[in-house]
C-alpha positions in Angstrom: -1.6 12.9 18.0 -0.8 8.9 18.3 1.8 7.3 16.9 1.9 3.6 15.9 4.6 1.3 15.8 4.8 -0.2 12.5 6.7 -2.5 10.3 9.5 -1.9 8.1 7.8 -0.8 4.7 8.2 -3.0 1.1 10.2 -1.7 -1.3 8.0 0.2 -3.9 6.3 0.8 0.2 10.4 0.9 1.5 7.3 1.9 -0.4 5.1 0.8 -0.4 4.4 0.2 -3.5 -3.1 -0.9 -3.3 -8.5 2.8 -3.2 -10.1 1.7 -0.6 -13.5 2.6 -0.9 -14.2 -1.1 -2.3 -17.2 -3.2 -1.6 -15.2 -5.5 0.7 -14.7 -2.7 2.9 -17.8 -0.7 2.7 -19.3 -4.0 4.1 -17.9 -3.2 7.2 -17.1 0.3 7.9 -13.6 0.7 9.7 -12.9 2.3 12.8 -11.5 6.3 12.2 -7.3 5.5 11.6 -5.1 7.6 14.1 -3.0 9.9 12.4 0.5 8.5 12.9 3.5 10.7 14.3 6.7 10.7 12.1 9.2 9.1 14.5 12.6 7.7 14.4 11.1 4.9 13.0 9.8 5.0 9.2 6.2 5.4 9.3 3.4 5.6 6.4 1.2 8.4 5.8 -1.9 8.2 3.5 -4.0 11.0 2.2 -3.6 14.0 -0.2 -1.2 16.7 -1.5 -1.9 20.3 -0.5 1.4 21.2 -1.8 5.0 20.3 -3.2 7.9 22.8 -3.7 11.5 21.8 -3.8 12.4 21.2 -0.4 8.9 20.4 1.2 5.6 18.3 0.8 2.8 19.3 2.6 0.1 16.4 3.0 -3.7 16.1 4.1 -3.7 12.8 5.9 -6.7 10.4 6.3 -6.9 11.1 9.6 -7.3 15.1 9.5 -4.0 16.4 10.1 -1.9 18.5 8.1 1.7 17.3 7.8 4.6 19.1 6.1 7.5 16.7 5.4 11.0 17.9 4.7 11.7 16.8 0.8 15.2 15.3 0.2 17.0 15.8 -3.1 16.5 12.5 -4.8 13.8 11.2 -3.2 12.1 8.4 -4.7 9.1 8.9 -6.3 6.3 5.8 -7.6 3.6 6.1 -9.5 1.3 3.6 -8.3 -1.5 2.7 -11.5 -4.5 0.3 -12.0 -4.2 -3.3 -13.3 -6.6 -6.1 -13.4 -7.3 -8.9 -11.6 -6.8 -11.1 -14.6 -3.2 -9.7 -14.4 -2.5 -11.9 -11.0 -0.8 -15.0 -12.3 0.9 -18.4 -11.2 4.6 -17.9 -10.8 3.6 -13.5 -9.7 5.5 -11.7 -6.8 2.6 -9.9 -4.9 1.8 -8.3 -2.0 -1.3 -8.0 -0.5 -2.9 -6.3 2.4 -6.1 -8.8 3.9 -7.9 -9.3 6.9 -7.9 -12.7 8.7 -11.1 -14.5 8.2 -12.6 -17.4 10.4 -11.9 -19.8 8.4 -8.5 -19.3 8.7 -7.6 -17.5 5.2 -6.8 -13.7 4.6 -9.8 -11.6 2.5 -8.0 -9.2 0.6 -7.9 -5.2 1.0 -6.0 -5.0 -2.1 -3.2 -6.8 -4.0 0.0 -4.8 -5.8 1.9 -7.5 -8.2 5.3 -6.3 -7.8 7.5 -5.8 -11.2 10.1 -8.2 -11.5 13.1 -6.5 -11.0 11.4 -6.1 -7.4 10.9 -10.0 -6.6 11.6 -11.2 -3.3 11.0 -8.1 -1.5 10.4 -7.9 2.5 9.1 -11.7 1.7 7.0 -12.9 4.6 3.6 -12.6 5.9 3.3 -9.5 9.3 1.1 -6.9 10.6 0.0 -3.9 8.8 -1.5 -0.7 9.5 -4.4 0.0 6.5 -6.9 -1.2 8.3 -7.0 -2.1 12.4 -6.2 -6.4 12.7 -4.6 -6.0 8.7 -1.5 -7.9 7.4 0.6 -7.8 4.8 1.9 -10.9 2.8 4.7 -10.8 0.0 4.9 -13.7 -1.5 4.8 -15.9 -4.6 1.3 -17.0 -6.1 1.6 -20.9 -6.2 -1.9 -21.6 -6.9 -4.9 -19.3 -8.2 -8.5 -21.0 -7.7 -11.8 -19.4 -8.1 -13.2 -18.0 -4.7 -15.6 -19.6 -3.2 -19.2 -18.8 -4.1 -19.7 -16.4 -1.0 -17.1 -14.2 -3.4 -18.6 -14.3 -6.8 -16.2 -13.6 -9.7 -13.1 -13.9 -7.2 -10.0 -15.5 -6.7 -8.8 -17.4 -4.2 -4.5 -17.4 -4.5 -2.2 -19.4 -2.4 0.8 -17.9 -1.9 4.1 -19.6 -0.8 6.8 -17.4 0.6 9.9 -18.6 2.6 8.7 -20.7 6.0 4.9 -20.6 5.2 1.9 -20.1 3.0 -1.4 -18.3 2.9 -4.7 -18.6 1.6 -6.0 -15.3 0.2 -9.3 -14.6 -1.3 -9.4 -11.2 -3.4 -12.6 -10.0 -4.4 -13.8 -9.2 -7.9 -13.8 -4.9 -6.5 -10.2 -5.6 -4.8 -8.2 -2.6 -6.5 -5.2 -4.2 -8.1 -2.3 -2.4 -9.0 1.2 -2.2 -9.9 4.3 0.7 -10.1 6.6 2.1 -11.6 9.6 4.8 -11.4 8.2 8.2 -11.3 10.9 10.9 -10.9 11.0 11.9 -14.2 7.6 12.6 -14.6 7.0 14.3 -11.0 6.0 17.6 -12.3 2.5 16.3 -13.7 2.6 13.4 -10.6 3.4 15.4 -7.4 0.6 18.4 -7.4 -2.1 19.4 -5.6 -5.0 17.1 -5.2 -2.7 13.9 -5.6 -3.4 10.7 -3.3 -0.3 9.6 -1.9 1.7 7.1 0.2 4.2 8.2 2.2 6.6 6.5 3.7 8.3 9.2 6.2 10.9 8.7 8.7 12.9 11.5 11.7 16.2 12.6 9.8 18.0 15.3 11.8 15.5 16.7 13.8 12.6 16.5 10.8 9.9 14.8 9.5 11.3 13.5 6.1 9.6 11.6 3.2 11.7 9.1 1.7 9.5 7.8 -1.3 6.4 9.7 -2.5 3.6 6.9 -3.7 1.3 8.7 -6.0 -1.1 8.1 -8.1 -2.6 9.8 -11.4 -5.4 11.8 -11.6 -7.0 11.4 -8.3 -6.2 7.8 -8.3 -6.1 6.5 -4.8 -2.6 3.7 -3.6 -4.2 1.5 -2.1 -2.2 0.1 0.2 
């Protein structure tokens, strides 16, 4: 079992609070993901519920492995739905997962437009682990462009955050997607069958979650 060194998650990915299966990435199928090993450091694990009781959640993760994580009382809970691309707009807080591209600009994985209340989060543009060579930018859209015409019915955003900027193009089939509080709507969020992101983190001696990313219905978090 690996474990990878990651980054300190976002906040609806302190999260994250975008599945994957879009065309972008079907162009080029990935590499298999190593499951990651829940360390002293928060990590992220992606995949599906088995089970959920009151003290434990017990997860499939992409990579195969079955992980049961220790469920603290209170712990956060996101329910992470579809929006549209139209949704992006100047003046938006987003964060987007991309791969770099020759040319110098990021191609999007998937884009989450954070809620307001939520603006300014983990601002900044650094690794991330959906995909091998993927990073994450939060950041503010300053400019939205159609893509070129390589990407038809795209976007191309440039996003300013604090000490840089980045050109991203987002595909017409990028998932989009928002969140919101969840807790008091677990019961019909946290069962069985449910995709999830799940930021999870050593707390005496166990593998904790910390926030539960979920989202309806069989719907995939993309991020």
């Amino acid at each position: 079992m690996l474990f990878r060194s990651l980054v300190p998650a976002r906040w609806a990915l302190a999260i994250a609070v975008c599945c994957v299966g879009t065309g972008a990435l079907h162009a080029q199928p990935a590499p298999p993901m190593p499951t990651p090993t829940v360390a002293d450091k928060p990590v992220r694990l992606r995949g599906t519920l088995v089970a959920v009781d009151a003290t434990t959640i017990t997860l499939k993760e992409r990579g195969g492995e079955t992980v049961a994580l220790a469920r603290p009382a209170g712990m956060a809970i996101s329910e992470v739905y579809p929006i549209r691309l139209a949704d992006i707009r100047p003046g938006s807080y987003i964060g987007t997962a991309a791969v770099p591209q020759a040319d110098g600009t990021q191609r999007a994985l998937e884009v989450v437009i954070f809620p307001e209340a939520a603006r300014g989060t983990a601002e900044g543009h650094f690794p991330w682990d959906l995909l091998p060579e993927s990073t994450m930018t939060n950041a503010t859209v300053a400019g939205i462009t159609a893509a070129p015409t390589s990407v038809p019915g795209g976007q191309q955003l440039v996003l300013k955050y604090s000490g840089g900027e980045k050109t991203i193009v987002v595909p017409a089939d990028v998932p989009v997607v928002s969140f919101k509080p969840g807790n008091d709507d677990e019961r019909t969020l946290l069962v069985p069958g449910a995709r999830v992101l799940v930021n999870a983190q050593m707390k005496d001696g166990r593998p904790t979650a910390l926030r539960v990313n979920v989202g309806r219905n069989g719907f995939e978090p993309p991020m």
